[in-house]
GUFITI-516359 format. One line per 2 residues: number of its first residue (from 1); their letters; for each residue z, x, y of C-alpha. Coordinates in nm, 2 decimals. Each point is the difference from the previous one (the first is absolute). Layout:
<nodes>
NUM = A = Z,X,Y ~ ... $
</nodes>
This chain:
<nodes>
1 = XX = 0.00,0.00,0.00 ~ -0.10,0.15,0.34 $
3 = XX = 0.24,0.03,0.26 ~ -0.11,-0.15,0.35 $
5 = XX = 0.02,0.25,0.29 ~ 0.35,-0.01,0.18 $
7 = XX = 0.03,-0.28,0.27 ~ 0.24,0.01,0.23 $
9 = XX = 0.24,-0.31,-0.15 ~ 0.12,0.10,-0.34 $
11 = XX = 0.01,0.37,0.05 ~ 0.29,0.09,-0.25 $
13 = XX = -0.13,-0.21,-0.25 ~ -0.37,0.16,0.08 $
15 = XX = 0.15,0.36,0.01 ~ 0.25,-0.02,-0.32 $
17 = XX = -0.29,-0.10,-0.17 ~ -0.24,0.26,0.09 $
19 = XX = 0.29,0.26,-0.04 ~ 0.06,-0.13,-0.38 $
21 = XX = -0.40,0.00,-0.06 ~ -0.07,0.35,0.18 $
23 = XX = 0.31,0.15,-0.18 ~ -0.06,-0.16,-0.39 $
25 = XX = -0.43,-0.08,-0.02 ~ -0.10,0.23,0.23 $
27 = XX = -0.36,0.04,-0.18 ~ -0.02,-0.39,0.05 $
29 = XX = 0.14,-0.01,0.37 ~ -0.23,0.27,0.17 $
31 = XX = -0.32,-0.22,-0.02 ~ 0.20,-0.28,0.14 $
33 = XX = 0.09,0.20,0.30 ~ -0.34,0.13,0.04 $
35 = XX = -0.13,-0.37,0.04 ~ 0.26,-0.08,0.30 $
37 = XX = -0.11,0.00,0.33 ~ 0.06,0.29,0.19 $
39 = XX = 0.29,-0.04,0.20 ~ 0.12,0.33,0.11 $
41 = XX = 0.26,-0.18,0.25 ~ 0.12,-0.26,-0.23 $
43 = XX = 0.07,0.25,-0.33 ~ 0.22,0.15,0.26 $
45 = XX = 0.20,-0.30,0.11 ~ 0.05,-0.17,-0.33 $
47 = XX = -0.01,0.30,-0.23 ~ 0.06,0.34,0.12 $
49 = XX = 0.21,-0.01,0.31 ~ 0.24,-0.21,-0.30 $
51 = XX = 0.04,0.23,-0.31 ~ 0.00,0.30,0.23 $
53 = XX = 0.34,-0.15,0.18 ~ 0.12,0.09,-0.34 $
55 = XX = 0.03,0.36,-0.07 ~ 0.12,0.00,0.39 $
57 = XX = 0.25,-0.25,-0.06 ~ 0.13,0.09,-0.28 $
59 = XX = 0.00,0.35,0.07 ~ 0.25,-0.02,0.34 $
61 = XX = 0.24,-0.19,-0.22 ~ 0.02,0.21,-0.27 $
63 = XX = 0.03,0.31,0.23 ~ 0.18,-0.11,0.30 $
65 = XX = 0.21,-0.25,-0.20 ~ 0.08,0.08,-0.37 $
67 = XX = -0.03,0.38,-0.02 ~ -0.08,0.30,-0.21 $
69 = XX = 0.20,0.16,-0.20 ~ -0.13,0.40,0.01 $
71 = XX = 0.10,0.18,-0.34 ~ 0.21,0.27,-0.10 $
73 = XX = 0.26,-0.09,0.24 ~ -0.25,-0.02,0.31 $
75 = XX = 0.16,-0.31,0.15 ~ -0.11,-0.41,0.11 $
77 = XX = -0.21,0.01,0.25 ~ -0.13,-0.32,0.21 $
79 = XX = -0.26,0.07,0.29 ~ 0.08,-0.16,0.34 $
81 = XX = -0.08,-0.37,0.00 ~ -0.16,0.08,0.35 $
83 = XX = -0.20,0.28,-0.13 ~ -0.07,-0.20,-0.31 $
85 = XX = -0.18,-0.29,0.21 ~ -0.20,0.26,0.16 $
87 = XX = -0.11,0.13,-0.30 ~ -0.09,-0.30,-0.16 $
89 = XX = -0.20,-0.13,0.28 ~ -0.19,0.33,0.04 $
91 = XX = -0.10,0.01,-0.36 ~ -0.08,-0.37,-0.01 $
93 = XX = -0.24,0.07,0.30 ~ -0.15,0.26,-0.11 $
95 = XX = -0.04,-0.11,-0.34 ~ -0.17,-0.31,0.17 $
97 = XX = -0.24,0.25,0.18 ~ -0.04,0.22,-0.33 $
99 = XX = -0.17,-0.32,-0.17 ~ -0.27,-0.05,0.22 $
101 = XX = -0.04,0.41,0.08 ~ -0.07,0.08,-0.38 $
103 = XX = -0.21,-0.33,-0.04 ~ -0.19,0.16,0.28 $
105 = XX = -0.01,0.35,-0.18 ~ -0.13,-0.17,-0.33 $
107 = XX = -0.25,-0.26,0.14 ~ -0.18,0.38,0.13 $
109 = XX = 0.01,0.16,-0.33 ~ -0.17,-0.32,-0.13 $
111 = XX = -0.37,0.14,0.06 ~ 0.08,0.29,-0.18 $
113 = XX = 0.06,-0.16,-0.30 ~ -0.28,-0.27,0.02 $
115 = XX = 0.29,-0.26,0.09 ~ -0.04,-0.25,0.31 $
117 = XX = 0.17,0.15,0.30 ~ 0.17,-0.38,0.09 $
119 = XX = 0.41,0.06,0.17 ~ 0.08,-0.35,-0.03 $
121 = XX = -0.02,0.08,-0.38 ~ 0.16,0.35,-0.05 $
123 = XX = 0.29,-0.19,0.24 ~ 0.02,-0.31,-0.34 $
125 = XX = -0.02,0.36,-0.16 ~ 0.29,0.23,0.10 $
127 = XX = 0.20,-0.30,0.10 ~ -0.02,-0.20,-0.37 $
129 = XX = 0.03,0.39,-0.17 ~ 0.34,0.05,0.17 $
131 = XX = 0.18,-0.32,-0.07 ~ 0.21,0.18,-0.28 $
133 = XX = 0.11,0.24,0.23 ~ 0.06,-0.23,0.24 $
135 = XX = 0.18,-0.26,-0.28 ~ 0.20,0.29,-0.15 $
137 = XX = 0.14,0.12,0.38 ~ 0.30,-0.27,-0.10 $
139 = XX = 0.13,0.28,-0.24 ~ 0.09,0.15,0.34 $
141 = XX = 0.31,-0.19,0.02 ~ 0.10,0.25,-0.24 $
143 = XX = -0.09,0.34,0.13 ~ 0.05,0.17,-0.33 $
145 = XX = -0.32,-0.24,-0.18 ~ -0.23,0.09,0.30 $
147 = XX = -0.15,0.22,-0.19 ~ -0.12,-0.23,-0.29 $
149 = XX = -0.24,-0.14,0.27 ~ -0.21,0.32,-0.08 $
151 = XX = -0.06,-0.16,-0.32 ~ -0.16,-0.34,0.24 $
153 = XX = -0.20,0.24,0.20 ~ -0.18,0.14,-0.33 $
155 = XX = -0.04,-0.36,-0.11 ~ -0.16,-0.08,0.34 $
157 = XX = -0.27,0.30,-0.04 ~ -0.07,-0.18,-0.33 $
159 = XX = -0.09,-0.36,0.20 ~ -0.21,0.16,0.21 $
161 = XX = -0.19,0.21,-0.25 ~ -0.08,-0.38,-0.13 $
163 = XX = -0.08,-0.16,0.36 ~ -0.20,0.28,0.11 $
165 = XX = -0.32,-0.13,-0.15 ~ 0.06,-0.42,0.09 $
167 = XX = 0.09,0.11,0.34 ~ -0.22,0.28,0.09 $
169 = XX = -0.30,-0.04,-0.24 ~ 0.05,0.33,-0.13 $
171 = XX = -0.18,0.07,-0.30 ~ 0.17,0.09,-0.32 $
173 = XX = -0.11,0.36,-0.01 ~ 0.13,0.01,0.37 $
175 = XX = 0.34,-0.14,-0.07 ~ 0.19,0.30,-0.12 $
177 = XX = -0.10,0.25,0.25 ~ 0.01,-0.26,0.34 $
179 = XX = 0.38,0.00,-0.16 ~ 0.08,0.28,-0.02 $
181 = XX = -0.13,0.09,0.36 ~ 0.16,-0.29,0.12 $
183 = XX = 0.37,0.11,-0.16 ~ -0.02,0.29,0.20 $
185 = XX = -0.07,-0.15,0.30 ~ 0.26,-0.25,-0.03 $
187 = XX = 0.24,0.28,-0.12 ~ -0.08,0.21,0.32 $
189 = XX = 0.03,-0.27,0.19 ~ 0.39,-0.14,-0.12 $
191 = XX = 0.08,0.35,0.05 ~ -0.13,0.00,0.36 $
193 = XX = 0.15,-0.31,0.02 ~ 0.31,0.08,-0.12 $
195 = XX = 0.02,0.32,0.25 ~ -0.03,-0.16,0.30 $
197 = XX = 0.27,-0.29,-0.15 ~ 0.24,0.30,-0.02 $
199 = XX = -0.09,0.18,0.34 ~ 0.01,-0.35,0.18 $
201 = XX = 0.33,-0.09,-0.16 ~ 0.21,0.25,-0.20 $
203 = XX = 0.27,-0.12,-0.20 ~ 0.32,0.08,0.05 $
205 = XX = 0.26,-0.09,-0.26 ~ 0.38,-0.02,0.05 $
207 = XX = 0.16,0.12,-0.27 ~ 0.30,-0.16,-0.19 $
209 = X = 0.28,0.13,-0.21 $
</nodes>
């Protein structure tokens, strides 16, 4: 059963559906997504500027409210609430900016792997590809699982290894290597991203004993 492109009245039942579908049948959702009208502005408002908030969220309150615990003796530490907010909001910006950025980056790689250069669909693309890492940013509540989200990012590589051919048109002999081009890209990028995150707003925990 096709899912009808996300209308503004019924968004969380629109949006936990499309997060169940992109996250169980991902084979069977990508052509789905390709057939949706391209609404840049809209998979922002009812998709991405939502399951971003997570990871930011969640991510101040496990930090600035329930703590780590350093080993071997090292001490709780919480980071400033104040601090915290800054944070969060900085990364949630520019993890905002970072989806349309590397949408940009792969939509002009497209030629060179006989794929369609079209944003609006490498947007569907890196948006839909980092909704476990975007789901799994609750596991930030607990500092100490944060980590397991590394196992969600690897997942989303594998979604959009499947929706690079729906979205982009990429032929099958094309697939693997517009991938692997486009990992680095996005890899460079999170790191650049994740630079000027720390330069704009360094954290600053206070320890506890």
């Amino acid at each position: 059963m096709e899912i009808p492109p996300i209308p503004s009245q019924g968004v969380s039942a629109n949006l936990q559906t499309r997060v169940v579908n992109i996250l169980t049948k991902p084979a069977q959702e990508w052509p789905v997504i390709a057939s949706e009208p391209k609404d840049i502005a809209g998979l922002y408002r009812n998709y991405i500027v939502l399951l971003a908030a997570i990871p930011a969220v969640c991510g101040l309150i496990g930090m600035s409210v329930v703590g780590m615990t350093l080993p071997f003796g090292g001490g709780h530490f919480r980071v400033p609430i104040v601090t915290g907010i800054g944070n969060a909001v900085v990364g949630y910006v520019l993890g905002l900016v970072g989806v349309y950025v590397a949408a940009l980056v792969i939509a002009k790689l497209a030629p060179t792997f006989q794929s369609q250069p079209d944003v609006a669909q490498a947007v569907k693309l890196v948006a839909y590809s980092s909704t476990p890492m975007w789901v799994a940013g609750v596991l930030s509540l607990v500092p100490a699982l944060a980590v397991i989200g590394l196992l969600a990012g690897l997942y989303g590589l594998y979604i959009m290894y499947l929706g690079i051919g729906p979205l982009m048109k990429t032929p099958s002999d094309k697939t693997i290597p517009y991938m692997v081009v486009s990992i680095i890209v996005l890899i460079v990028l999170y790191v650049i991203v994740g630079t000027v995150a720390a330069v704009v707003m360094p954290t600053a925990p206070r320890v506890t004993l």
